[in-house]
N, C-alpha and C positions, 0 to 999 in steps of 0.2 A: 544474541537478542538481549536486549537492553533497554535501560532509561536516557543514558547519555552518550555520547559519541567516546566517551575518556572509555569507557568500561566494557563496550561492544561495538558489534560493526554493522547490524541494523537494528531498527527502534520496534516495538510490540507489534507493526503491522508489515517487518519484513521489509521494509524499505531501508535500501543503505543510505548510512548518514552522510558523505559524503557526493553519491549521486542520485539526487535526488528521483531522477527516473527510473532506477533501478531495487527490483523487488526482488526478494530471494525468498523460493515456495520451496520445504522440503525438511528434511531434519538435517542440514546443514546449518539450519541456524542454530539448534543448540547446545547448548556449552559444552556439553557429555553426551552419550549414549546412556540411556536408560536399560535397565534389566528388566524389565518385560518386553512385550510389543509395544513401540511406540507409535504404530498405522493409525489409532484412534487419536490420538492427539496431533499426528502429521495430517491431517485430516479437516483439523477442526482451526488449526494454526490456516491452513491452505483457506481455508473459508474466509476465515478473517482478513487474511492478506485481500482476498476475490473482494470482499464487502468496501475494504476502507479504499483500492483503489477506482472503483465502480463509485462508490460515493463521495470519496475525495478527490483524488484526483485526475480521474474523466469530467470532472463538473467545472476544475480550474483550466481544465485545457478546453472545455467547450468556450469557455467567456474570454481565449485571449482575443486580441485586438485584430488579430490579424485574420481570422475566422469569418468566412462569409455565415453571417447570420439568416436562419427564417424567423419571423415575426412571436413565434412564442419562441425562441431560445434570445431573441434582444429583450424581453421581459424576465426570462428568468436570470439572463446576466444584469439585470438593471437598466438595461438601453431600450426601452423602448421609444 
């Protein structure tokens, strides 16, 4: 987990740099093991991933083109 694609292999919300579609929830993203429990923070990482693909990216896939629209989702893509 990381800033850039040189330095890690998904970005702050678990999503690989590389494929775009795919998300990794879990403590395989980070760099070490930690010496406590880290359940509260695989926890709260897992939230985040939930939050930015529900708000990012469910909202780019509702507006593609190819998408049978109903009347409030051609307004919130801008087609109305």
């Amino acid at each position: 987990m990381g800033r850039s694609a040189a330095d890690s292999v998904v970005n702050q919300y678990g999503q690989h740099w590389q494929v775009p579609n795919l998300f990794i929830v879990g403590a395989s993203t980070f760099p070490q093991n930690p010496a406590p429990n880290p359940t509260p923070t695989v926890v709260a990482v897992a939230y985040r991933t939930a939050d930015a693909v529900i708000d990012h990216y469910l909202n780019i896939l509702r507006c593609l083109p190819s998408m049978n629209f109903s009347a409030v989702q051609r307004r919130r893509c801008g087609r109305a």
